[in-house]
N, CA, C and O atoms as a GROMACS GRO file, in nm:
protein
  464
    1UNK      N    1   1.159  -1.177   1.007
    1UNK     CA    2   1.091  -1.051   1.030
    1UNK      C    3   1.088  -1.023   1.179
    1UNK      O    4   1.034  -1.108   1.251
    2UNK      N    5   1.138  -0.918   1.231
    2UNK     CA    6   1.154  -0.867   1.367
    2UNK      C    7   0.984  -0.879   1.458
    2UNK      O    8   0.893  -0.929   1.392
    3UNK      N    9   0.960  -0.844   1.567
    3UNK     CA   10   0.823  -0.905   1.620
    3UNK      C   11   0.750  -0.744   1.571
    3UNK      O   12   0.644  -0.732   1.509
    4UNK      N   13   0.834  -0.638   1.617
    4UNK     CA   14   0.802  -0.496   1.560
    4UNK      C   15   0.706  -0.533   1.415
    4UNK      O   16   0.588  -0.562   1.403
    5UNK      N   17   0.818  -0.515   1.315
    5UNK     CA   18   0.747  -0.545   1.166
    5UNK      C   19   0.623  -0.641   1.156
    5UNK      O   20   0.536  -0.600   1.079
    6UNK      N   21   0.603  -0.740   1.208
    6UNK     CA   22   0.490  -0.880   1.238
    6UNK      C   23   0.370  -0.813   1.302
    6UNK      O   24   0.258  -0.863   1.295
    7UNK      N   25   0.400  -0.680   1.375
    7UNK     CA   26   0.279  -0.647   1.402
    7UNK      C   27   0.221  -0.522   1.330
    7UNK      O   28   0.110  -0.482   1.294
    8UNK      N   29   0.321  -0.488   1.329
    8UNK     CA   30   0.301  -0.337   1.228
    8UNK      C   31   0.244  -0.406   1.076
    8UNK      O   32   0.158  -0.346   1.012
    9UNK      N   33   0.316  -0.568   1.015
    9UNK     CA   34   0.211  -0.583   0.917
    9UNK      C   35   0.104  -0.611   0.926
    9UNK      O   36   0.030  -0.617   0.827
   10UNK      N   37   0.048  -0.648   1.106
   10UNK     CA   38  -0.089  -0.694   1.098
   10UNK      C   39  -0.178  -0.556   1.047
   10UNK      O   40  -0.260  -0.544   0.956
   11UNK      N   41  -0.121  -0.450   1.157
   11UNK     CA   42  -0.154  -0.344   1.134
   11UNK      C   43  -0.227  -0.270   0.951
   11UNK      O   44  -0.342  -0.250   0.913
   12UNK      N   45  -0.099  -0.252   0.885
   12UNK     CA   46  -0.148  -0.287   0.752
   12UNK      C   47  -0.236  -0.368   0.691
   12UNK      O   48  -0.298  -0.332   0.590
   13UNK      N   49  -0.255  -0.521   0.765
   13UNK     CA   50  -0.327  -0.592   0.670
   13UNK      C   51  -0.492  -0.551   0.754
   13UNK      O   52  -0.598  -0.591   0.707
   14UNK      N   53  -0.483  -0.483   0.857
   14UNK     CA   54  -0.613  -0.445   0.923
   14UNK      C   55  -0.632  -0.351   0.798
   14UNK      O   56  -0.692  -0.392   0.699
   15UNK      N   57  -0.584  -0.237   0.804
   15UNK     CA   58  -0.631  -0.121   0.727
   15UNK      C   59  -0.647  -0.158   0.598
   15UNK      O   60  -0.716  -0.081   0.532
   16UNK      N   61  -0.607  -0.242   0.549
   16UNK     CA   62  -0.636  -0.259   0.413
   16UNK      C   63  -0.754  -0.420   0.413
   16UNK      O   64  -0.740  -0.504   0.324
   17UNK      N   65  -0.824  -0.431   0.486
   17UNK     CA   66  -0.951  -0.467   0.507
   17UNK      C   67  -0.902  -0.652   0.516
   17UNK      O   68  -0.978  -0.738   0.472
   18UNK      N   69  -0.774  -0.682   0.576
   18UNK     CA   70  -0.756  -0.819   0.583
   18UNK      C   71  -0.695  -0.868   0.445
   18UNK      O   72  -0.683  -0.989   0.425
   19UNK      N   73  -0.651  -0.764   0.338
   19UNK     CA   74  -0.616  -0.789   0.237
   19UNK      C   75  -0.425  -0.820   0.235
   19UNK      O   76  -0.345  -0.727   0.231
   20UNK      N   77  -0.403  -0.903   0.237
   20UNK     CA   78  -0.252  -0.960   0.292
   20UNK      C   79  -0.120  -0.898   0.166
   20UNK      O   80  -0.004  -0.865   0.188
   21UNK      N   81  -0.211  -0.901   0.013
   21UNK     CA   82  -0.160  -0.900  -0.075
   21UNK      C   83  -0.127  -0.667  -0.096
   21UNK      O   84  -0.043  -0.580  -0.121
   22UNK      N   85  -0.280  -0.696  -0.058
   22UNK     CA   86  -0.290  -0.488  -0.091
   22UNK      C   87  -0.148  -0.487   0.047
   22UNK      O   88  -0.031  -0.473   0.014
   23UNK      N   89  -0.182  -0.502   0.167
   23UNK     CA   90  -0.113  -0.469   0.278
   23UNK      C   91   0.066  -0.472   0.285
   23UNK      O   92   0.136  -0.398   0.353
   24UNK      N   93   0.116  -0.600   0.179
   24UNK     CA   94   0.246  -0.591   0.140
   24UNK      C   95   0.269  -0.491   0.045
   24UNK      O   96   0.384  -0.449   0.040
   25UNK      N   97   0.185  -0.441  -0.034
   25UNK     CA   98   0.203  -0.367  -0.174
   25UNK      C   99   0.219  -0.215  -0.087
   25UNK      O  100   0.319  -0.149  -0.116
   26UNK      N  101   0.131  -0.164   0.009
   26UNK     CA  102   0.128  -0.103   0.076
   26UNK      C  103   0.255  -0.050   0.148
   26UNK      O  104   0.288   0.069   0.149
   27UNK      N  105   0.336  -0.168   0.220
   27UNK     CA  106   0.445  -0.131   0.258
   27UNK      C  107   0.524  -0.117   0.194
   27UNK      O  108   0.598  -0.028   0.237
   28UNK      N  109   0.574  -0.180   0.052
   28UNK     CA  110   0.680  -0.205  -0.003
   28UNK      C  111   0.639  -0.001  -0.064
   28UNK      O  112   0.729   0.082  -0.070
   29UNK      N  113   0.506   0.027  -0.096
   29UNK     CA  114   0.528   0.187  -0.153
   29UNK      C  115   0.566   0.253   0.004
   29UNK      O  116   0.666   0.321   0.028
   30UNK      N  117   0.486   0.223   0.078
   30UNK     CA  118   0.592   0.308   0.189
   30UNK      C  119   0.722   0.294   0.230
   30UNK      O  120   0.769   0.367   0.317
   31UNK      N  121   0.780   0.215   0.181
   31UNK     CA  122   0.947   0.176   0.204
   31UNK      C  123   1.025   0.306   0.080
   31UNK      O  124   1.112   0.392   0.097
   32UNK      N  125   0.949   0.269  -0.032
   32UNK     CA  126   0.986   0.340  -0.152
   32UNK      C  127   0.949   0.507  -0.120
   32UNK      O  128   1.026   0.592  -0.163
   33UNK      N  129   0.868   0.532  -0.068
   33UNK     CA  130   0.874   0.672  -0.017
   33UNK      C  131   0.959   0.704   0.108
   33UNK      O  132   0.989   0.819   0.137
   34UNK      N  133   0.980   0.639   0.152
   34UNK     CA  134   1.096   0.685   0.296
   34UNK      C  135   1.205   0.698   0.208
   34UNK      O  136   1.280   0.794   0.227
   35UNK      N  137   1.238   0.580   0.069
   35UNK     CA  138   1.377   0.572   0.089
   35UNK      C  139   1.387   0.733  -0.042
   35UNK      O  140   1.478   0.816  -0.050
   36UNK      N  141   1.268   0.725  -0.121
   36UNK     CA  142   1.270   0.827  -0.252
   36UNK      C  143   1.206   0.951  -0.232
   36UNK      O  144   1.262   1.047  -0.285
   37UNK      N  145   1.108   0.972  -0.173
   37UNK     CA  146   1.009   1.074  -0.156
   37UNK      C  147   1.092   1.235  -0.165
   37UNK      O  148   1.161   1.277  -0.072
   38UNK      N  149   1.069   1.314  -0.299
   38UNK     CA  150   1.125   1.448  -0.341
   38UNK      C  151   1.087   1.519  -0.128
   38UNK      O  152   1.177   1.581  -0.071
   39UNK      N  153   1.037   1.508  -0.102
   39UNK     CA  154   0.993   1.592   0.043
   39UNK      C  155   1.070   1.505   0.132
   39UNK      O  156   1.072   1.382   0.125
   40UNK      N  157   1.147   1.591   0.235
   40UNK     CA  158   1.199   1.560   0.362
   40UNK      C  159   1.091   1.511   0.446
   40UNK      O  160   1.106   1.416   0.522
   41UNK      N  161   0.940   1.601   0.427
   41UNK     CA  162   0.833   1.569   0.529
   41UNK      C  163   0.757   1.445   0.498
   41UNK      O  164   0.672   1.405   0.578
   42UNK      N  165   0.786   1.374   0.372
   42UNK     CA  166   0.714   1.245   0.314
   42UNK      C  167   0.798   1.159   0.374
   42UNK      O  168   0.748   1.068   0.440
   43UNK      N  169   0.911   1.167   0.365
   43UNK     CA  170   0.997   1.032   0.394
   43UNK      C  171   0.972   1.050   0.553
   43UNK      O  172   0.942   0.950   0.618
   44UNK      N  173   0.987   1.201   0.632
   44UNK     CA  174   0.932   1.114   0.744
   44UNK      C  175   0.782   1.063   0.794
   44UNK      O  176   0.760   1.011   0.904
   45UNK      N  177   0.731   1.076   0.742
   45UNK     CA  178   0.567   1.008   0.720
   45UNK      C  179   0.618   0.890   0.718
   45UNK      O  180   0.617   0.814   0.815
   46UNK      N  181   0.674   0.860   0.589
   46UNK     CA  182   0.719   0.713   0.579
   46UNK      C  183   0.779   0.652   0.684
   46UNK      O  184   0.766   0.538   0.728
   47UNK      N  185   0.829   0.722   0.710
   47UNK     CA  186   0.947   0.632   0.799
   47UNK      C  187   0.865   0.654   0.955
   47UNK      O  188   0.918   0.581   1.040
   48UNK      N  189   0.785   0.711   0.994
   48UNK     CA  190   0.698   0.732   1.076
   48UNK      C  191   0.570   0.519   1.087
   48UNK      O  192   0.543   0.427   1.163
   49UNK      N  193   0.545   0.570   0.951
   49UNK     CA  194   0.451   0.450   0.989
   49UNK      C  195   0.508   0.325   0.980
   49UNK      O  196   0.468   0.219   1.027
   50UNK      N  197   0.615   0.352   0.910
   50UNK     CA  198   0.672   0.192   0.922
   50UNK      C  199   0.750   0.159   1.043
   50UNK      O  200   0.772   0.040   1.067
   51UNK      N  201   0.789   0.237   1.111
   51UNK     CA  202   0.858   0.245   1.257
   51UNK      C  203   0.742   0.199   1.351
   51UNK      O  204   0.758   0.117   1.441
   52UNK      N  205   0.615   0.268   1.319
   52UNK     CA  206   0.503   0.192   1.376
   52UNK      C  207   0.425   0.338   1.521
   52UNK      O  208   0.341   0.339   1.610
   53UNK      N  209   0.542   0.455   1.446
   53UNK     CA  210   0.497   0.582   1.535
   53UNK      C  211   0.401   0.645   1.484
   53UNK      O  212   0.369   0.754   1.530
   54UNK      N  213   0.330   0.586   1.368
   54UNK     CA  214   0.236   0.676   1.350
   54UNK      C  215   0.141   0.527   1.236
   54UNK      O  216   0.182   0.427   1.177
   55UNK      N  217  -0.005   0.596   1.258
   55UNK     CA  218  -0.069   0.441   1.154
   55UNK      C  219  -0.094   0.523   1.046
   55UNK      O  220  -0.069   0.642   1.031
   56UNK      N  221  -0.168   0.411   0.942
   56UNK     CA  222  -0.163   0.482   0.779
   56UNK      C  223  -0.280   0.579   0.808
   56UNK      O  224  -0.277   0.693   0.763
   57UNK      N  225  -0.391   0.530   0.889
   57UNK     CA  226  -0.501   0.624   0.886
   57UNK      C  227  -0.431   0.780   0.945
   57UNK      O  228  -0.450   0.884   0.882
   58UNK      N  229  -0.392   0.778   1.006
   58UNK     CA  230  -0.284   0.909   1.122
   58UNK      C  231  -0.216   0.964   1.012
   58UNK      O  232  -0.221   1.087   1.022
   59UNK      N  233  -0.138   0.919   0.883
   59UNK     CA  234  -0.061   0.962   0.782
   59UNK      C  235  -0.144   1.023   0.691
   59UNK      O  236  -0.120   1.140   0.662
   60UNK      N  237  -0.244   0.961   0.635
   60UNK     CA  238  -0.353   1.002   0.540
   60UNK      C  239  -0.406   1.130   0.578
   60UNK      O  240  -0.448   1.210   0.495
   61UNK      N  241  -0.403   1.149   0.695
   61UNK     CA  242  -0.468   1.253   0.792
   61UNK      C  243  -0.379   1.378   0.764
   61UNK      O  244  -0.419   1.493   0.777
   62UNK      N  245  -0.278   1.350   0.733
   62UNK     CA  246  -0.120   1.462   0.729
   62UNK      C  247  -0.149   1.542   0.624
   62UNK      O  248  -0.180   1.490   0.516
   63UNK      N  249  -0.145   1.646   0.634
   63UNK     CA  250  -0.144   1.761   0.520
   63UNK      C  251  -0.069   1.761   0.443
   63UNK      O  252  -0.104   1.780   0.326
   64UNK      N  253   0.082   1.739   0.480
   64UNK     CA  254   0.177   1.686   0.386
   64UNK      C  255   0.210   1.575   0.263
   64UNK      O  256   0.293   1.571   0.172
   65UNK      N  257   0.031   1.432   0.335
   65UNK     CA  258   0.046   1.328   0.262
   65UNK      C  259  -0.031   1.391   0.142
   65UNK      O  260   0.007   1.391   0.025
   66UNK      N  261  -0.163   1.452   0.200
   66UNK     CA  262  -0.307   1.500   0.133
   66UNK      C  263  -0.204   1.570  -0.009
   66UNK      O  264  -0.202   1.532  -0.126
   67UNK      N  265  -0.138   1.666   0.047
   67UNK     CA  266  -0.093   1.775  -0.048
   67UNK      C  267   0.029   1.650  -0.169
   67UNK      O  268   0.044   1.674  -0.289
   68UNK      N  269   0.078   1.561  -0.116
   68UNK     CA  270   0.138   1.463  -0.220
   68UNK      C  271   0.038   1.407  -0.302
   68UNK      O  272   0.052   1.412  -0.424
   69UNK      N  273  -0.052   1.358  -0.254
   69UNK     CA  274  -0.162   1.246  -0.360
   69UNK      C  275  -0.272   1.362  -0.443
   69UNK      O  276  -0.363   1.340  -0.525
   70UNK      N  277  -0.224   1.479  -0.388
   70UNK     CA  278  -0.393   1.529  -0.488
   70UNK      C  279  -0.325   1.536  -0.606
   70UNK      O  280  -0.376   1.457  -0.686
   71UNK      N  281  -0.225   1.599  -0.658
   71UNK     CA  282  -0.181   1.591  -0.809
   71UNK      C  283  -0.229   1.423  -0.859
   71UNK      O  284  -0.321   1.380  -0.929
   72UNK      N  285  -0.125   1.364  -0.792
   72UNK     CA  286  -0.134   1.201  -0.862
   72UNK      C  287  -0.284   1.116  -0.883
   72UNK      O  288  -0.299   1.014  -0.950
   73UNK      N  289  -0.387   1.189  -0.809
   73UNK     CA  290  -0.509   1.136  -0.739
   73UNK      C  291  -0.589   1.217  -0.884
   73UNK      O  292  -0.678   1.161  -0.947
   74UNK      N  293  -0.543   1.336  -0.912
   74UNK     CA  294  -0.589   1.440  -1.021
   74UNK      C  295  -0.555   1.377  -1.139
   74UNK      O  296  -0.647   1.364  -1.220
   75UNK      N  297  -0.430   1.330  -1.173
   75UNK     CA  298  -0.360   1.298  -1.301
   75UNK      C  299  -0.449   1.125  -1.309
   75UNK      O  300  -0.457   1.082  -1.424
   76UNK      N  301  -0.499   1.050  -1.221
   76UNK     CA  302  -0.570   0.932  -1.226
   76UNK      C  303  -0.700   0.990  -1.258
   76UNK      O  304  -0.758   0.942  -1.355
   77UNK      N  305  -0.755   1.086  -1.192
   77UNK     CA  306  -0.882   1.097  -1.265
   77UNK      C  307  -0.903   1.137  -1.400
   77UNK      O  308  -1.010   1.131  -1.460
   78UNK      N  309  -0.774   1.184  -1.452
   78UNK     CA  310  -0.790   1.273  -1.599
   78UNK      C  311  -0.743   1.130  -1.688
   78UNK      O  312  -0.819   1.082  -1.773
   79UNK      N  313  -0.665   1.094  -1.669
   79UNK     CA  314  -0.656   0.958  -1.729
   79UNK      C  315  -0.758   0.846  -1.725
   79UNK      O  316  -0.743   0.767  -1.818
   80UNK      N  317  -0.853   0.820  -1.647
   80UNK     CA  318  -0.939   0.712  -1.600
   80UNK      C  319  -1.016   0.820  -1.709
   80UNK      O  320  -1.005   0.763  -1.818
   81UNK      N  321  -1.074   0.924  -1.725
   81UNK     CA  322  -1.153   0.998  -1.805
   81UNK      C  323  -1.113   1.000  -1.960
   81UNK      O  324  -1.201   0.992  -2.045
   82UNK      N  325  -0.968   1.011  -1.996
   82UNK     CA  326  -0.926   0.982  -2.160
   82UNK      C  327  -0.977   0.868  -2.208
   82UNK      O  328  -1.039   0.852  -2.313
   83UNK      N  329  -0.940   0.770  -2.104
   83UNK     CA  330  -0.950   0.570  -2.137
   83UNK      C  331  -1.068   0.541  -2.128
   83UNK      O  332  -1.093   0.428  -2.172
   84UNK      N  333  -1.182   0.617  -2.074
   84UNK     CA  334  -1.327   0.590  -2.059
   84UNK      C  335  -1.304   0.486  -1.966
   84UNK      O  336  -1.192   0.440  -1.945
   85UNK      N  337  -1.443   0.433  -1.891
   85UNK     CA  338  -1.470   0.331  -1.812
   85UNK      C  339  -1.458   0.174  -1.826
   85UNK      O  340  -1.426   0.080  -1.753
   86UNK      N  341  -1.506   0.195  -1.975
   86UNK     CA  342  -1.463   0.012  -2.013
   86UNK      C  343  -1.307  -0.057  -1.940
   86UNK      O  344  -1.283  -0.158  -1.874
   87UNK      N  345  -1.204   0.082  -2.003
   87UNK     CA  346  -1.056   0.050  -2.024
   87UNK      C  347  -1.048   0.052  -1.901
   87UNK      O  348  -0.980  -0.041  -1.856
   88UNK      N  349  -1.112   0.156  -1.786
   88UNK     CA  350  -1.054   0.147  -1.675
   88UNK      C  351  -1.081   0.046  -1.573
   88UNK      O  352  -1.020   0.014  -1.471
   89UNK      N  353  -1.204  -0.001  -1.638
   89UNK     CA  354  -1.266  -0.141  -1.531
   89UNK      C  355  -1.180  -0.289  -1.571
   89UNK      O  356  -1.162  -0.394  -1.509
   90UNK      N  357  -1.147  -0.249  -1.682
   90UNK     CA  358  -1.039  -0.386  -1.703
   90UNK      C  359  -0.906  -0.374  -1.645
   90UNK      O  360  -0.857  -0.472  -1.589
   91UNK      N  361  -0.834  -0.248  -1.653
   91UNK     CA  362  -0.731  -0.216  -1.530
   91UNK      C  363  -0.766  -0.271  -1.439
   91UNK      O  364  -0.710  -0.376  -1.411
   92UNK      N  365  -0.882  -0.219  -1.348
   92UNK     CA  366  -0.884  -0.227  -1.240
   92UNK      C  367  -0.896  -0.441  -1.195
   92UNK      O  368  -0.858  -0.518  -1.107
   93UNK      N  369  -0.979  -0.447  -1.332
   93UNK     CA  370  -1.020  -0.635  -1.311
   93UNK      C  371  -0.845  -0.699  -1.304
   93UNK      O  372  -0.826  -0.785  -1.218
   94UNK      N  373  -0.710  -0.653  -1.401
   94UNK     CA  374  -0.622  -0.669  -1.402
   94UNK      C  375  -0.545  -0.674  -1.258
   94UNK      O  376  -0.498  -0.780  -1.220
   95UNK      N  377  -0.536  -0.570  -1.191
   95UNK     CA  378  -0.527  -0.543  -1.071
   95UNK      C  379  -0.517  -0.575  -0.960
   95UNK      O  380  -0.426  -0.595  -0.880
   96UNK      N  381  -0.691  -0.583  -0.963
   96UNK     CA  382  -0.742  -0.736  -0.897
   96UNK      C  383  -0.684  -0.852  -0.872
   96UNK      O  384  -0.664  -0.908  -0.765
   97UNK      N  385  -0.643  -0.902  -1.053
   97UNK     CA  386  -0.619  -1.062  -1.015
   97UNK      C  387  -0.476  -1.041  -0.992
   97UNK      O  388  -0.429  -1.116  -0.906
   98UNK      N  389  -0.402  -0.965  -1.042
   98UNK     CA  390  -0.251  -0.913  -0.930
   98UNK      C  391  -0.249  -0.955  -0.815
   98UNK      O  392  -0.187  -1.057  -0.788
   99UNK      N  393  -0.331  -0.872  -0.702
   99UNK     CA  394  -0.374  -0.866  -0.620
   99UNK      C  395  -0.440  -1.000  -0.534
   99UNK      O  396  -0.425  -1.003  -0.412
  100UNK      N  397  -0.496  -1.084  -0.588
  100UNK     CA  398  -0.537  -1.218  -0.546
  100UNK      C  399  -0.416  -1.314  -0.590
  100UNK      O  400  -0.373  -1.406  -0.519
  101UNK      N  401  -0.374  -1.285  -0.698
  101UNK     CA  402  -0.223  -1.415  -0.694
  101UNK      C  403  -0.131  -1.424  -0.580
  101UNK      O  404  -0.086  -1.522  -0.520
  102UNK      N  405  -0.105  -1.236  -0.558
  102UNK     CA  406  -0.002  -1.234  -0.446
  102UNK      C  407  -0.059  -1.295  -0.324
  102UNK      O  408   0.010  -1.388  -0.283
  103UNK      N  409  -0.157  -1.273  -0.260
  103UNK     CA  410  -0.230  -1.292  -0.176
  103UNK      C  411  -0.259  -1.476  -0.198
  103UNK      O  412  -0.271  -1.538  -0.092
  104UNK      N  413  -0.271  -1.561  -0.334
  104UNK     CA  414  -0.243  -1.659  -0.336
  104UNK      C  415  -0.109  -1.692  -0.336
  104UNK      O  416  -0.120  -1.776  -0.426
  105UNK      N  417  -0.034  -1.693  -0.319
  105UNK     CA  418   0.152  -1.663  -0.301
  105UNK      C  419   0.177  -1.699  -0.147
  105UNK      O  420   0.239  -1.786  -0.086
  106UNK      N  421   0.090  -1.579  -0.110
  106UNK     CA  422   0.115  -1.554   0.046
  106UNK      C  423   0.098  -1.664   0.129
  106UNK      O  424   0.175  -1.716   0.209
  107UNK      N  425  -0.065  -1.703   0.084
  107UNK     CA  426  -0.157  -1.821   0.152
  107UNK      C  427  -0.013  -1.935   0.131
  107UNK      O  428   0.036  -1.991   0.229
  108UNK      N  429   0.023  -1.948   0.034
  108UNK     CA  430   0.090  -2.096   0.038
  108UNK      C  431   0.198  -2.086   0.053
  108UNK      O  432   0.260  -2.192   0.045
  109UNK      N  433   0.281  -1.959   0.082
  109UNK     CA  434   0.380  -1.974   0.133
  109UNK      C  435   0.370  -1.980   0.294
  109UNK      O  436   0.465  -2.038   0.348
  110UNK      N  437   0.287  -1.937   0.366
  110UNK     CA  438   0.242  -1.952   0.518
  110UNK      C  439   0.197  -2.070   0.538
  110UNK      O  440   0.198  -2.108   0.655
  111UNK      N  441   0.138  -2.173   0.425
  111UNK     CA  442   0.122  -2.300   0.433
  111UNK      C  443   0.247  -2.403   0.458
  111UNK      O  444   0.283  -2.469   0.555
  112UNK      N  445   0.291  -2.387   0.337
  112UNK     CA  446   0.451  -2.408   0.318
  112UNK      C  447   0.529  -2.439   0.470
  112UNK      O  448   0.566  -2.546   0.519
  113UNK      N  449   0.537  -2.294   0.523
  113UNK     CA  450   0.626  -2.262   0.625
  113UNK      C  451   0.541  -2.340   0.741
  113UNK      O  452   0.619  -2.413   0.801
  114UNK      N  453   0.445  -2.348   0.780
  114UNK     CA  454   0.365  -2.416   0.857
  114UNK      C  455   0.384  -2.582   0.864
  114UNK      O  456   0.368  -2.651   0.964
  115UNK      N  457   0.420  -2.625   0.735
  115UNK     CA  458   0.433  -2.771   0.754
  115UNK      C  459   0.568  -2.813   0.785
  115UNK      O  460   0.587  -2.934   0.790
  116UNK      N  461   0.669  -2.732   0.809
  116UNK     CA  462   0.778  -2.794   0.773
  116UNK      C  463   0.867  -2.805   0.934
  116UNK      O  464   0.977  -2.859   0.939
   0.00000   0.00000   0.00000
């Protein structure tokens, strides 16, 4: 990993509250929007924060991002509302432990690499 990317993921793993596992998941969808994003102005967002010219909070901020997530942000609330709360708190518990494996993944592969 270039020294660029190493800091730009600290970067990520700041904004996503020290979360190592959210912070990769994070980039790998911003990679997927630079390389897919239907908008010329998304991919350069994308390709903005992962270059490290702009941070996620600075992107979120973009009218262009706002105007991408409200449909998808809309279509999650209408769905989280069909499935009721039970279904959606077990998603979310699912998620979660996603989310802590990778992040257990991470831990021991930085262990790993540390001993050797």
């Amino acid at each position: 990993m270039a020294d660029n990317d190493r800091g730009h993921d600290d970067d990520l793993t700041a904004m996503t509250g020290g979360d190592r596992g959210l912070a990769k998941l994070a980039r790998a969808a911003l990679q997927r929007l630079r390389d897919q994003a239907a908008s010329e102005e998304m991919r350069e967002i994308a390709r903005d924060v992962l270059d490290g010219r702009l941070t996620l909070r600075q992107a979120a901020q973009h009218d262009a991002y706002a105007q991408a997530f409200t449909q998808p942000l809309q279509a999650l609330a209408r769905w989280r509302d069909e499935i009721g709360e039970q279904a959606y708190q077990q998603h979310l518990n699912q998620a979660q432990q996603s989310l802590d494996q990778i992040n257990k993944n991470l831990r021991e592969q930085a262990a790993a690499g540390h001993d050797s």
